[in-house]
C-alpha positions, 0 to 999 in steps of 0.5 A: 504455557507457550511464550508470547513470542512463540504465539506471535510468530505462529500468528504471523506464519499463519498471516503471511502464509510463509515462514521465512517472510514470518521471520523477516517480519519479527526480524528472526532467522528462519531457523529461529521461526521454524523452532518456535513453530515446532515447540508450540505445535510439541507442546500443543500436541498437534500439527498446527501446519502442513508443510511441502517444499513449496507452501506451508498451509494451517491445518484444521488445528491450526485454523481454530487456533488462529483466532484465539492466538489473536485475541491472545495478542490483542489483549495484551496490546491493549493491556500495553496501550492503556499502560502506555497511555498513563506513562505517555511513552508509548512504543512497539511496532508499527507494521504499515503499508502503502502503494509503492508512489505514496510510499516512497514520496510521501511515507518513507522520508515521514517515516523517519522523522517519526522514528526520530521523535518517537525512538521507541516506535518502530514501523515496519513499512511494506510497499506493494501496487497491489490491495493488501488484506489490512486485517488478514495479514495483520498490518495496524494501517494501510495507505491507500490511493483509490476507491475504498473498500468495502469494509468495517475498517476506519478511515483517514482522508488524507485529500483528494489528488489530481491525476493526469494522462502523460507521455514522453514527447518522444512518444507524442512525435512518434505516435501523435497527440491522443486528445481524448479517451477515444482516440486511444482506442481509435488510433490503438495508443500503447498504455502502460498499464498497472496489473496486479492479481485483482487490478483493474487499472488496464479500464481507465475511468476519464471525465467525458462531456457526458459524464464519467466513461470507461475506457478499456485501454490496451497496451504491450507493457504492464507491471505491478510497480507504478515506477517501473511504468514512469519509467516506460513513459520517460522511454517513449513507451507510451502513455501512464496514468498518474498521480501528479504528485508522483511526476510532477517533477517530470511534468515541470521539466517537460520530460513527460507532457499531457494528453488527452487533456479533453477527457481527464482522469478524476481525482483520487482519494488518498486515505489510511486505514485502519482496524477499528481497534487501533484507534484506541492504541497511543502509538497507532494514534500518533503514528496517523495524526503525525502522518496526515499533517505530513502528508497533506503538506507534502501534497501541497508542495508537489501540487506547486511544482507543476499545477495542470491547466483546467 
């Protein structure tokens, strides 16, 4: 019978679609990844990938192998929790994600002092602007910052955050003060903008008098890391779509101002996700309860630093 470890490295080949990512995620070398690989698919007696230079793809083997590894890997997890659960010292790893903002101003700093109350909990935390797949790439939870999706997964709501429209004043002198969505339009304002496979932050969303309107905003700079347009609008490159909580210290500084204060952007939701399953799961439970009281609080600091006028 193969290991457990073999089983979970073909799972995670098979989530991530690449095998050194697999081994960096399980915190192998790739040598080591692609051993185990080998092994399972000698003692199964077939090729569970196809691999080439520059992709490594499941076959028809490997496709109907997949969900029985999986729920190999549950069981056990749920064999470990229910232990875990009289014991009261639960542990393992936790493989989380987040939008890079949220990540790195709200997750990171909470992510420690989690690990320092529960030492034997482990989160591997992953930051990307971009919608990850929470079930297909096997992740125990997910933060998310915007609408929701569609889907049978559990859902936290952490609060509702303010969002602004802000430039440099560099930029505001340079190219005028837009006061409306329509003015940029009109004047043909530079937006930085947020662009991803599936993005569809380049159409801002803004509160107009007659209601909620759609604006599609054009502009020569885009990224996928919302960091890299803060960076942009401190640069007078134009105007950024933002979280307040993400620049609120540059608001309250006054290196970035805001405009079209006319027509502002609704709030979004901060939420985490989570696979229906994992709200039975000790460590899953405490690492979202630790977090939400965190976060909020968090939200509630940022919020003082620089509150907008309504």
């Amino acid at each position: 019978m193969a290991s457990i470890n073999t089983i979970r490295m073909f799972v995670r080949v098979y989530e991530l679609g690449n095998m050194s990512a697999a081994a960096r995620d399980l915190q192998v070398s790739a040598a080591v990844a692609s051993s185990r690989i080998a092994d399972l698919e000698r003692h199964l007696g077939i090729r569970l990938f196809t691999r080439t230079t520059r992709s490594i793809q499941p076959t028809e083997q490997g496709r109907i192998y997949y969900p029985k590894a999986v729920k190999v890997l549950e069981a056990l997890e749920e064999a470990e929790a229910a232990v875990q659960e009289i014991t009261h010292h639960p542990r393992g790893s936790l493989y989380v994600s987040a939008p890079l903002g949220v990540g790195r101003r709200l997750i990171a700093p909470n992510v420690v002092l989690f690990q320092d109350r529960y030492p034997d909990i482990h989160v591997r935390l992953r930051l990307s602007d971009r919608r990850v797949d929470l079930a297909g790439e096997g992740l125990d939870a997910g933060f998310l910052l915007g609408d929701l999706p569609d889907s049978g997964l559990k859902v936290r709501a952490l609060g509702d955050c303010t969002r602004v429209l802000c430039a440099a004043p560099t930029y505001v002198a340079r190219r005028g003060m837009p006061c409306c969505g329509a003015d940029l339009i009109d004047q043909g304002h530079d937006c930085l903008l947020l662009r991803f496979p599936g993005s569809r932050e380049f159409r801002w969303t803004l509160q107009t008098p007659e209601g909620p309107q759609s604006f599609n905003v054009k502009g020569p700079y885009a990224c996928d890391d919302g960091d890299v347009l803060t960076a942009w609008a401190l640069d007078g490159r134009g105007v950024v779509l933002k979280p307040v909580f993400d620049v609120a210290e540059h608001l309250a500084s006054g290196a970035l101002i805001p405009v079209c204060e006319q027509t502002p952007p609704p709030d979004a939701r901060l939420a985490c996700l989570f696979p229906h399953k994992k709200n039975q799961d000790p460590k899953s439970r405490l690492f979202i309860e630790f977090m939400a009281e965190r976060i909020k609080a968090a939200l509630r600091r940022r919020a003082q630093i620089y509150q907008l006028p309504r």
